[in-house]
N, C-alpha and C positions, 0 to 999 in steps of 0.2 A: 444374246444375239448382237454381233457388232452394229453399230450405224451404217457400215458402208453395207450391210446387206440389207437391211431393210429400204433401204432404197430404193432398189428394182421393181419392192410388192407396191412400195407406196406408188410408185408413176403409173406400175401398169393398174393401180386401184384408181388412181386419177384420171388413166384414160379409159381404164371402164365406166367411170360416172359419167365424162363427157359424151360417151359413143350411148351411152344407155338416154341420157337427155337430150340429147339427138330425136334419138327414136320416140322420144316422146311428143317432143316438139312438133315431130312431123303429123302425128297421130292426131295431138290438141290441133296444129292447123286445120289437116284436112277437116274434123269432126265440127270445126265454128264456122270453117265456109259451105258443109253441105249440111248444120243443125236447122236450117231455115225449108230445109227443102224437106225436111225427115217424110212429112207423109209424103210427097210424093214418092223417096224413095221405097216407100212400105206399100205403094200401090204396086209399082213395079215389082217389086218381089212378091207381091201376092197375084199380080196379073196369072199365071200358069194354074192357078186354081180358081180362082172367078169364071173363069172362062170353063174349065169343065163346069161348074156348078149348076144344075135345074133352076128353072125359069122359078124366080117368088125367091131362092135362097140368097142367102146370102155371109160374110163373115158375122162374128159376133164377138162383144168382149163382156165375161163375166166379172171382171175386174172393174171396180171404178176407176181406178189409175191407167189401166191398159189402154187408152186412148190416148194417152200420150204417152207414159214409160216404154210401149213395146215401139213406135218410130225412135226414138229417141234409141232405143239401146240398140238396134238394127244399123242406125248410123254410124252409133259408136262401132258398131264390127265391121261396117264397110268401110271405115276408117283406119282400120286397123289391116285390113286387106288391102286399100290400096296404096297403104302404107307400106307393105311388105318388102318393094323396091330396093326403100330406103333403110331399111330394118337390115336387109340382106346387106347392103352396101356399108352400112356401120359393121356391122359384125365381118364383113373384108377388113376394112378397116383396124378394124382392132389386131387380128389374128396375121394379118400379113408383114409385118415384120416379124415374123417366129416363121416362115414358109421358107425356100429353097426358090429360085428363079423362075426355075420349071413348074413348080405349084404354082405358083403365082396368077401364070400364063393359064394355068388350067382351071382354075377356082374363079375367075372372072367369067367366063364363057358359062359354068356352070352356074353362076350365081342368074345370069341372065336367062337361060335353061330352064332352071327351076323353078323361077318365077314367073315364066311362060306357060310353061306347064300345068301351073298351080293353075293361073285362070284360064286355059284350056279345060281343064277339069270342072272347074265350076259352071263355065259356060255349056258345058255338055252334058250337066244336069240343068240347068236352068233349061236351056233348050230344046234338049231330048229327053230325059228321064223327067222331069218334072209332068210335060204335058203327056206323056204316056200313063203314067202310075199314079197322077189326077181323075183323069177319064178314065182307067182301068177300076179305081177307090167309086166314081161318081156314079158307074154304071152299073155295080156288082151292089150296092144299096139294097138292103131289102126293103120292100115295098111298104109303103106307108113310114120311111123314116127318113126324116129331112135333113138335111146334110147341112150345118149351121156349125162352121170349125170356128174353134175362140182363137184369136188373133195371136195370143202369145203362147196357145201350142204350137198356132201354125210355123211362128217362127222360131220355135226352138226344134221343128223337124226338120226345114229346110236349112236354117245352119250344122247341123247334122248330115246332114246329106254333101250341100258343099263342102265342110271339110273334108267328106269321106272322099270324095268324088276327087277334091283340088290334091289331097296329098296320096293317094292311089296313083294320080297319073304322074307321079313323080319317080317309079316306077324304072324307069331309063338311066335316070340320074343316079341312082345306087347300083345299077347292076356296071355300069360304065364306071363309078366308081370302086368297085369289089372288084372289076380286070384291070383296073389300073394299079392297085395297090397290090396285085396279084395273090389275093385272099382267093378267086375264082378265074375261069376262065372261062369262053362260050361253049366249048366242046363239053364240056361239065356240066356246062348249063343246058346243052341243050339235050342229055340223058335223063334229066327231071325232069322234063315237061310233064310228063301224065301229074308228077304229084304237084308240079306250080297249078295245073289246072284243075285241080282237086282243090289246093290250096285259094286259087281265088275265088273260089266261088262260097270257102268257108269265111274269107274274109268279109267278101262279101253279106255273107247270112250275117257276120258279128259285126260291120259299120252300117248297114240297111236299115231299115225299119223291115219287121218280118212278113215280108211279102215275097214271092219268088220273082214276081217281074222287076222289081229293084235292084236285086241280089245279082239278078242274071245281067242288067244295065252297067251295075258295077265291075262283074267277074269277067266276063268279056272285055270289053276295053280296056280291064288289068292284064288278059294275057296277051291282048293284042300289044298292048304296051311294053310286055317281057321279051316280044319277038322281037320289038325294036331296041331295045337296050343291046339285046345278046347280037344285035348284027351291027351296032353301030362299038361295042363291046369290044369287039377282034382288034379294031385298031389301036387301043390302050392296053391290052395285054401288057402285065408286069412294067409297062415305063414308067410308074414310079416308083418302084426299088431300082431299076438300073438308070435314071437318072440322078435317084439318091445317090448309087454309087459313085456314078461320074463329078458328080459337083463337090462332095466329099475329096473327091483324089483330087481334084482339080485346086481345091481349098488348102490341101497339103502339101 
C-alpha cells in the first residue's frame, strides 16, 4: 500500500480518537461533578418505588458493597445520559465531512430530535410507568410477604426500563428517516398498522419485565409514536435520493 494512501485512514483514525475522547471527557466531567451527590441521586431514582411501598418496608442491600457501588454505578449511567448531547454532537462531527449539504441540514435537527426524545421516553417511565407498575407489583403481594427489593436489582430494572422506554420513543426518527431515504413511504406504512400494532406490543413483552401492564405502557406510546413519524414522514418522502441527485449533477 503506497504512503499517500494510508494517509486518509491515518487522519480519519486521528479524528476518531479525538471525537471518541471528547466523549469521554464529557462523561468523566459530568460523573466527578455529580459523584458527591450519587445518593441522592439513588434516592430520586428509587423515590417511584418508596412511595408505593407498605408502611414498616423498606429497600434493602444483600450486598456489603451495594451501599455504595450501586449509587456510584447509577451516576456513572446518568452520566453517560446526560452526556448523550455531546456523544451525538462528536459523532456529527466526525461523519459530516463525508455528508452532501442537504444531510447536513438534516442530521442536525435530527441529532437534536433524538435526543429529545430519548428523554421524553425516560421521563414517561419515571413518571407514568414507574408509579403505575410499583402500586400495581405492591398491591398484587400475596399476603403475609413483605416487599424488601435489594437495591441493585432495583436498579438494574429500572435501567432496563429507561432504556426500553428512551430508545422506543425514537420511533419517529427512523420512520422519518426510512421516507427520506425512500426505503418506505407513509401510504406503505400506513397498510401495516394491524402488524406494527401486533408488533409493539411484542416488543414490548421482549424490552418489559413480564408483566402486562408494562408491556401495554410501552406498546401504546410505540404506536402512538409510529402515527407521528408516518404524518410528520409525508414531508421527507424520497428527498434524499433526489437531492442526492441534484447535488451530484450540480458537482458535475
Amino acid at each position: 500500500m503506497a504512503v499517500e494512501d494510508t494517509q486518509p485512514l491515518i487522519s480519519h483514525l486521528i479524528e476518531l480518537r479525538k471525537r471518541l475522547l471528547n466523549c469521554i471527557l464529557a462523561v468523566l466531567g459530568i460523573f466527578l461533578a455529580l459523584a458527591y451527590f450519587s445518593n441522592d441521586i439513588y434516592q430520586i431514582v428509587s423515590a417511584p418505588l418508596i412511595k408505593q411501598l407498605p408502611a414498616g418496608a423498606s429497600m434493602i442491600a444483600t450486598d456489603v458493597a451495594s451501599p455504595f457501588f450501586t449509587p456510584i454505578k447509577l451516576t456513572m449511567i446518568v452520566s453517560v445520559f446526560l452526556a448523550i448531547p455531546v456523544i451525538l454532537h462528536q459523532i456529527w462531527a466526525f461523519v459530516a465531512p463525508a455528508l452532501y449539504r442537504h444531510e447536513r441540514k438534516l442530521v442536525m435537527p435530527l441529532l437534536f430530535s433524538s435526543s429529545a426524545l430519548f428523554y421524553i421516553g425516560m421521563a414517561f417511565a419515571y413518571f407514568i410507568v414507574f408509579p403505575l407498575a410499583f402500586g400495581f407489583f405492591a398491591k398484587t403481594a400475596p399476603q403475609g410477604v413483605l416487599i424488601a427489593t435489594d437495591i441493585n436489582n432495583y436498579l438494574d430494572f429500572v435501567m432496563a426500563l429507561f432504556m426500553a422506554f428512551g430508545v422506543s420513543f425514537e420511533v419517529p426518527i427512523a420512520i422519518v428517516l426510512l421516507c427520506w431515504t425512500g426505503v418506505t413511504n407513509p401510504e406503505e406504512l400506513k397498510k401495516k398498522r394491524p402488524y406494527v400494532l401486533v408488533g409493539a406490543f411484542v416488543v414490548g413483552m421482549l424490552l418489559t419485565p413480564p408483566d402486562v401492564l408494562s408491556q401495554t405502557l410501552l406498546a401504546i406510546p410505540m404506536y402512538c409514536l409510529f402515527e407521528v413519524g408516518v404524518f410528520f414522514g409525508r414531508f421527507y418522502v424520497g428527498k434524499g435520493r433526489q437531492d442526492d441527485d441534484k447535488e451530484q449533477e450540480s458537482d458535475s
